[in-house]
C-alpha positions in Angstrom: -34.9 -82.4 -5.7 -33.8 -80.2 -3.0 -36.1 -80.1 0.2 -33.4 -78.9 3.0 -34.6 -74.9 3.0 -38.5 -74.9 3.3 -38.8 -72.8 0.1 -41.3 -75.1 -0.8 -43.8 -74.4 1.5 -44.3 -71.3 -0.5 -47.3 -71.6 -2.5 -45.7 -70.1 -5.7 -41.9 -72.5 -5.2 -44.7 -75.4 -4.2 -46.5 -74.6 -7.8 -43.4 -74.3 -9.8 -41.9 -77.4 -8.6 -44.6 -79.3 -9.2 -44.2 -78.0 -12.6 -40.6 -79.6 -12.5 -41.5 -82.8 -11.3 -44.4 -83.3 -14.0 -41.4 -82.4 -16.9 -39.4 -84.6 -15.4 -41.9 -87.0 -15.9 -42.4 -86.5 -19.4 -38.6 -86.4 -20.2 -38.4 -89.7 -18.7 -40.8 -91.1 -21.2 -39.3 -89.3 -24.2 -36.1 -90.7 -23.2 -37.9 -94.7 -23.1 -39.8 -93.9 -26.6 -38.4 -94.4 -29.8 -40.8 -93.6 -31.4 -40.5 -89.8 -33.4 -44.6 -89.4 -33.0 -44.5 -89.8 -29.7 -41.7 -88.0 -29.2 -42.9 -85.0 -30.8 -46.6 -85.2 -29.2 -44.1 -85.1 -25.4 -42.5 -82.5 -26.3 -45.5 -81.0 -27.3 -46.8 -81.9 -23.7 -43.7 -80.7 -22.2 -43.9 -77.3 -24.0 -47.6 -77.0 -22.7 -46.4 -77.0 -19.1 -43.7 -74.7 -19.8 -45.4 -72.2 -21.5 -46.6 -70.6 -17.9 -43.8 -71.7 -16.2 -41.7 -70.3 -18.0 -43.8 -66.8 -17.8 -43.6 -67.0 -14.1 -39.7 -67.4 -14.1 -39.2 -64.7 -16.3 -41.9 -62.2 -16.0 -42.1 -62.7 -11.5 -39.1 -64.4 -10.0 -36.1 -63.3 -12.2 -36.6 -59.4 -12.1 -36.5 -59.8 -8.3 -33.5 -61.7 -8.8 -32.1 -60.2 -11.3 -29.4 -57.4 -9.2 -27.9 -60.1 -7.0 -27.6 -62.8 -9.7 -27.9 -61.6 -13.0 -24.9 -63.6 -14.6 -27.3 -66.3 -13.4 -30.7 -65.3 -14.7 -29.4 -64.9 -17.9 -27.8 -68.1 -18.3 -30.7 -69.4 -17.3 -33.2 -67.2 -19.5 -30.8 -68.2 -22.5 -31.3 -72.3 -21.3 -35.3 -71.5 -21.8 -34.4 -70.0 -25.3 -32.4 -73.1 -26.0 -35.2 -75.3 -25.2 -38.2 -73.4 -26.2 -36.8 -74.1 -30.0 -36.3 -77.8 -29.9 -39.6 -77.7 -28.4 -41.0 -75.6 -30.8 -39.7 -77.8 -33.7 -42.7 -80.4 -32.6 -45.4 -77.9 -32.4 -47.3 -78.7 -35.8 -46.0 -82.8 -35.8 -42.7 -84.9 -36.4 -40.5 -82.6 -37.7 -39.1 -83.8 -40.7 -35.5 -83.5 -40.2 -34.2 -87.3 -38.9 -31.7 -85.6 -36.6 -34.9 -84.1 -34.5 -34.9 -86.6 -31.8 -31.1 -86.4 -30.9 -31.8 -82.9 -30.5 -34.5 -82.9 -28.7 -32.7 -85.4 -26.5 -29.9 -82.8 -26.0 -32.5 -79.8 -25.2 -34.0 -82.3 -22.8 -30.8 -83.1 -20.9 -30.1 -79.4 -20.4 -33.9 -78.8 -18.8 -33.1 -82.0 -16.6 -29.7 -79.8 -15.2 -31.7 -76.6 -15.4 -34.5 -77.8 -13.2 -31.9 -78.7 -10.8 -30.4 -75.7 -10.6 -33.3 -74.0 -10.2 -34.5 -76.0 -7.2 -31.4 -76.2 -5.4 -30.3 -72.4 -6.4 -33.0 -70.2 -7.5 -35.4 -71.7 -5.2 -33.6 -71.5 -2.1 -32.3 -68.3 -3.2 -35.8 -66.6 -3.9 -36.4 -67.7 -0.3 -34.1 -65.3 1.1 -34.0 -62.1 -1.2 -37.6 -61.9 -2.6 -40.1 -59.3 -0.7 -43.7 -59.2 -0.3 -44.1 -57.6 -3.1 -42.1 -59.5 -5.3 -44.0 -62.2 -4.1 -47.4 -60.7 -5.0 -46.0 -59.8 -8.8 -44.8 -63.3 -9.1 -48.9 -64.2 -7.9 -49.6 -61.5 -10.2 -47.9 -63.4 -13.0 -49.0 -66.9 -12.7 -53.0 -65.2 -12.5 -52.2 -64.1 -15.7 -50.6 -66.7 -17.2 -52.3 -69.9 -15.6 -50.8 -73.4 -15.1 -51.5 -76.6 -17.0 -51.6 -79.1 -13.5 
C-alpha cells in the first residue's frame, strides 16, 4: 500500500485505509478456505466492513472528486456495485448456486485492484484537491454511517 504522499496522516485516509487493510485480510482467508460456509460467513464479514466504507467513498470523498475525475469515480462506484452483489449473494447463508465461490473469487480480485487504486490514486489525489469543507462532509459522513474497526 502506498505510503510516499502523507495522505495518511489524515484522520479520515488513516480510517479508510485501515478499512482496506482489514479486507485485505479477510480476502486472504477466503482465498485459503475451501470451504463454501466459510466462505460465505467472510464475505459476510467483508460486506460488514464495507457497508460504511463504502458510504464514506460515495456519499464524502467522491462528490469532491467528482469534477476533476469523474471518468474515475464512476468506474470505481460501478466496481462497488459489482461487488456489493457477489457479496450480497452470502447475506442470508451459502448460496445455493455451486458456481458461488468462483464468483466470489472474481468479485474479490477486482476489490484487491480496487483498493489499490484507491490508495495510490484516490488517496493521494484527495490529498491535493479536497477543502476544508469537503473534509468536514466526508467527517460528516462517516458520523453518520459508523465504522466496524
Amino acid at each position: 500500500m502506498c505510503e510516499y504522499c502523507g495522505c495518511q496522516a489524515l484522520p479520515q485516509i488513516a480510517d479508510l485505509t485501515a478499512e482496506h487493510d482489514r479486507v485485505v485480510a479477510l480476502i486472504s482467508r477466503v482465498r485459503t478456505s475451501g470451504d463454501a460456509a466459510e466462505m460465505a460467513e467472510l464475505a459476510r464479514e467483508i460486506a460488514a466492513v464495507l457497508a460504511p466504507h463504502t458510504a464514506v467513498e460515495e456519499e464524502g470523498l467522491f462528490p469532491a472528486l467528482s469534477g476533476e475525475f469523474g471518468e474515475h469515480v464512476e468506474a470505481l462506484t460501478a466496481e462497488h456495485r459489482q461487488i456489493e452483489a457477489v457479496l450480497a449473494e452470502a447475506a442470508h447463508g451459502v448460496p445455493g448456486d455451486p458456481a458461488w465461490p468462483g464468483r466470489l473469487l472474481g468479485a474479490l480480485h477486482v476489490l484487491r485492484e480496487h483498493i489499490l487504486t484507491e490508495q495510490d490514486g484516490v488517496f493521494p489525489a484527495a490529498l491535493g484537491f479536497l477543502s476544508t469543507g469537503d473534509w468536514a462532509a466526508v467527517d460528516a459522513v462517516r458520523a453518520r454511517v459508523g465504522t466496524t474497526r
